[in-house]
N, C-alpha and C positions, 0 to 999 in steps of 0.2 A: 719594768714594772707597769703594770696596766692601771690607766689613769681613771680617775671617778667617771667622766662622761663615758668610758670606753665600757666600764663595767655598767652602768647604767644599759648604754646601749643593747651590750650583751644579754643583761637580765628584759630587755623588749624583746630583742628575735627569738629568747627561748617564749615568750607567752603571744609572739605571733604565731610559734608554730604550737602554743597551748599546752607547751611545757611548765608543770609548776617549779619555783623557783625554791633552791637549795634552803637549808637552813640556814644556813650562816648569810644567806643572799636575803633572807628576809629579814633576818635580825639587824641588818643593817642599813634596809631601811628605816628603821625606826630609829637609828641610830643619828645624831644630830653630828657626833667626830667622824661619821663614815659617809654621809655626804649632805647637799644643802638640802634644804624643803624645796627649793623652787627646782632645783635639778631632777627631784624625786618627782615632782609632780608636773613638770615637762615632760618627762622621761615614760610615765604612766599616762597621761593624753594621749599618748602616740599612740596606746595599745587599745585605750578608750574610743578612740576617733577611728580606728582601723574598724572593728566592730559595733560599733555603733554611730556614729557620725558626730551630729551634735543634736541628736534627738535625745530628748527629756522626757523620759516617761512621767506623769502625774497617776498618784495613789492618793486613797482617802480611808481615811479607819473609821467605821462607825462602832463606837461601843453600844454592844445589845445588852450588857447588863453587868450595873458599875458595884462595886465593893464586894465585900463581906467574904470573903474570898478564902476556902479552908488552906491553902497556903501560905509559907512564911517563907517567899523569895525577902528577901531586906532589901531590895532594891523598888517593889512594889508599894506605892501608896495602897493597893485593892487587897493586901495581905491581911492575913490570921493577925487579930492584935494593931493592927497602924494606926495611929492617932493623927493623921492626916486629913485635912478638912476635905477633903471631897465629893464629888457627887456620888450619893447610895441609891438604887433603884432594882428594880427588877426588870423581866423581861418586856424591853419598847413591843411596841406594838409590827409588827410586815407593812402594816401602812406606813409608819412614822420612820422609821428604817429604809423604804421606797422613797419618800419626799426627801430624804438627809441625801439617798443617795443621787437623786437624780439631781439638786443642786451641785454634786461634785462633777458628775457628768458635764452637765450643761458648762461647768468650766474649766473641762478639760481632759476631767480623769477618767483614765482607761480601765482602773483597774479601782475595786470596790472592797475592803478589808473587812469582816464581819466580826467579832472581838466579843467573848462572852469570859468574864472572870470564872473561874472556880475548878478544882483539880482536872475536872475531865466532864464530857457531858452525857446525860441520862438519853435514854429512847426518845422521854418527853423532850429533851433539848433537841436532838436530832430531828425531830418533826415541826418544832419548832423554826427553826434555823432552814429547812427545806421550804416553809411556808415563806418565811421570810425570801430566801434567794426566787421563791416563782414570782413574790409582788416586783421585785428591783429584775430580773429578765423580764418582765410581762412588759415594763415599760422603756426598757432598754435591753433588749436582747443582746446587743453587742458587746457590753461591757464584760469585764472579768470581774469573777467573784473569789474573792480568798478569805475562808474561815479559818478561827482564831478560835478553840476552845479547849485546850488541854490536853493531856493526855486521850489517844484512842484508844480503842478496847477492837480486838475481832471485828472485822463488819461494818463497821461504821465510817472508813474513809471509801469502803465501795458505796454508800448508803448518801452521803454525802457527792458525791461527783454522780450520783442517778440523780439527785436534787438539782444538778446544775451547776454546782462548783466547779471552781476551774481548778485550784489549788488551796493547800494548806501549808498555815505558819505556826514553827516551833522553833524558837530559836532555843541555839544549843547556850546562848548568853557569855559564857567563860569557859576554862579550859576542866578537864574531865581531874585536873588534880588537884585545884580549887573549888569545883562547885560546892560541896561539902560545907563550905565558907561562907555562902548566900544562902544555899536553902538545904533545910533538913528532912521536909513531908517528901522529896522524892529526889531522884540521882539523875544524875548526868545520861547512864545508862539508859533510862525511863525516856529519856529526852531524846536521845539517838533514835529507841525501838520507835516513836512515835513520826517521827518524820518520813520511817523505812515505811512503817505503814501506811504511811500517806500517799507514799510514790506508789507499794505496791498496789494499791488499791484506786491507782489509775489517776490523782491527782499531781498537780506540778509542787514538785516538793519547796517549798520557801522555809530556809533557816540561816540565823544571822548572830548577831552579837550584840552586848552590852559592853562598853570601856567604860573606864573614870570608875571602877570599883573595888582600885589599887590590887589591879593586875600588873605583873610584871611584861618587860618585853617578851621572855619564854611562853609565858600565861598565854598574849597574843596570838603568838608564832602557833604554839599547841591545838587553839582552837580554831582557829586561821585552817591550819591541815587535818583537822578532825571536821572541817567541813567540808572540805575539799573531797573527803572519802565519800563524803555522802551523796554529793555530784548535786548539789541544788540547781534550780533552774531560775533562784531570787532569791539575795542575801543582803537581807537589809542589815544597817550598820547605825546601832543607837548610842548614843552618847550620854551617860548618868545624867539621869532629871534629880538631884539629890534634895525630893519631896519630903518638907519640917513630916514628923509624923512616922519614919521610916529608920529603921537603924542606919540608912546611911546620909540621913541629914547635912547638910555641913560637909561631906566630901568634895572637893573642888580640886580634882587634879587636874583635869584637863588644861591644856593651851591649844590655840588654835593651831599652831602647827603639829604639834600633838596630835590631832583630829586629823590632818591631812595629812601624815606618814600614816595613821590609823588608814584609811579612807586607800592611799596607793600600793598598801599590802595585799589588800581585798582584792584589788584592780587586778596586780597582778598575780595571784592567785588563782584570782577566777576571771581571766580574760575575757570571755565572751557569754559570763552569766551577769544577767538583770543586777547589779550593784545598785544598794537603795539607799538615799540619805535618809536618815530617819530621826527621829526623837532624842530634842537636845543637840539638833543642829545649830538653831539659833541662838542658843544662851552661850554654847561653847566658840563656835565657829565663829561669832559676830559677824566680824564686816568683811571675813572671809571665806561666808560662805559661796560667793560668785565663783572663787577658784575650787573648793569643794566638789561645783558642775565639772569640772575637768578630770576627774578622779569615777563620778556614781553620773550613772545614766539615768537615774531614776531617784524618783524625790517623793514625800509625801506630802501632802496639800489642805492645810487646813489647821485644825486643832487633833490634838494626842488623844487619848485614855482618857488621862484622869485632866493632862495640864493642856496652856493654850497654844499653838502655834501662830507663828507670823500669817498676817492677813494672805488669802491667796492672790489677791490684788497686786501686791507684793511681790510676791512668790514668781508671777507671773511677769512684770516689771525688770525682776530681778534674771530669769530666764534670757528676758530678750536683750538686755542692755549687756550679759555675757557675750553675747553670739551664741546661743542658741537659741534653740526651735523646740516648741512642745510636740509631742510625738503623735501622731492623726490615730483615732480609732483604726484606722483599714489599716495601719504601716505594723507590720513584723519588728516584738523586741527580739527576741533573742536572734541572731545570724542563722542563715538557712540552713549553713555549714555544720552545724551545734546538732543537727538532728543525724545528720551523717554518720553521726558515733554510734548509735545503737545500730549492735550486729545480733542478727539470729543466731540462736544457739545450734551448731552444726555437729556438736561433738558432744562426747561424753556419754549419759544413759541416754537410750534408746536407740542408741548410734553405732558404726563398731568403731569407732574411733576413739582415743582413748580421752579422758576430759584432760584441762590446761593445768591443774593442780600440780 
């Protein structure tokens, strides 16, 4: 009978060669009688350190414009209805979104998140958000920029990357047989066609997940491989902020180990895609989020949306007493290897060969 380390081992050389792992291989990680945490997250470093070393990408979210929001995800304080004390504003200004973001630059971050509530965004949002991403390139060209506004419509994720974008975030949140559960103003489906659009239209697609919203282990696994189809190129990984004001107030499932079988599913799923720690690392993960770094390449830096994150002082602190290293503007995340997968279509129509269907 083949022993836990051995299977471990085995579930590593399939995702060195960028094999996703079986069903039953990922439900057990999660699984606490089918092996330890710390074997789980030994066992996931190896695939993390192959791919990416021990560079730490740093991200920053700027919210362009907080509340009032015609959706009723329940896990949003910025929802339809939330009785959440929050910050309400409208559209910051391209200057004041320039100075937020070149403070995250200047300590550290590669990559710049741009975050507008509300179901999807107008032409005027569009030109909006272009103005904005030319002030934050004007003064840091190199950085990466990731918009955050809703559903796309036709046109607008090409409209968007002539702007300067680099990429777009839609996360899928939960699995497509649950969503139904959190939000009602729009489906799972909505969520998928949005991110396809994002890619096709030439941006790097980013979509991740919400846990602690008493999803099950299948729930996981489900939307774990319902992103995997989508091939993302950043899958951030958040953990319930469960914000007074929100139907889901007062939900506390998380454990920190909990977080890091969450966090080595991902890993090994998506071996050599940008893994993000993200929102609701600190409240859940506490005093283990150092080991967390061994699991996500990639961290967010700063304050959330609506709530605060851990000082980046901190963050940074906490980076290096790991043994890791923040990751340099000029250094390559994703592996050089990762680009090698897109093959030109050689078959099919226009060809006389016949397609792979």
């Amino acid at each position: 009978m083949v022993d836990t380390l051995d299977r471990l081992d085995q579930l590593v050389d399939k995702s060195l060669r960028r094999e996703a792992p079986t069903r039953e291989e990922a439900l057990a990680l999660l699984r606490p009688d089918d092996f330890d945490v710390f074997d789980v997250v030994a066992a996931a470093f190896r695939v993390r350190r192959h791919f990416f070393g021990r560079r730490v990408k740093l991200n920053t979210l700027i919210n362009l414009k907080s509340g009032l929001c015609p959706e009723d995800c329940s896990y949003c304080s910025q929802r339809l209805g939330s009785g959440s004390d929050i910050l309400k504003y409208s559209w910051i200004s391209p200057a004041e979104a320039a100075a937020t973001a070149g403070q995250a630059v200047r300590a550290g971050a590669k990559r710049v998140c741009l975050v507008a509530s509300g179901r999807g965004p107008g032409e005027r949002d569009i030109r909006r958000v272009g103005e904005t991403i030319g002030a934050i390139k004007g003064e840091h060209p190199e950085v990466e920029v990731c918009v955050c506004l809703g559903l796309l419509t036709e046109g607008q994720a090409e409209r968007l990357r002539e702007a300067g974008a680099h990429a777009y975030n839609h996360n899928l949140n939960t699995s497509a047989e649950r969503y139904a559960d959190i939000c009602s103003t729009h489906t799972f489906a909505d969520r998928v066609d949005t991110v396809r659009r994002a890619a096709a239209g030439g941006l790097s697609p980013c979509s991740g997940a919400i846990v602690g919203m008493g999803e099950s282990d299948d729930d996981i696994v489900d939307m774990a491989f319902a992103l995997r189809e989508l091939d993302p190129d950043s899958v951030p990984v958040n953990f319930l902020i469960p914000m007074e004001g929100t139907p889901l107030a007062g939900t506390w499932e998380l454990t920190p180990e909990r977080c890091l079988r969450v966090l080595a599913l991902f890993r090994f799923c998506f071996p050599d895609v940008e893994v993000r720690l993200s929102g609701g690392r600190e409240i859940h993960l506490r005093s283990l989020q150092p080991l967390a770094l061994h699991l996500a390449n990639s961290v967010f830096l700063g304050d959330y949306l609506t709530s605060e994150g851990q000082p980046g002082a901190d963050d940074r602190q906490m980076i290096a007493d790991a043994g890791f290293t923040v990751e340099g503007a000029a250094e390559r995340t994703l592996p050089q290897a990762r680009h090698d997968l897109v093959a030109v279509r050689r078959r099919g129509a226009g060809t006389e060969l016949p397609p792979n269907t």
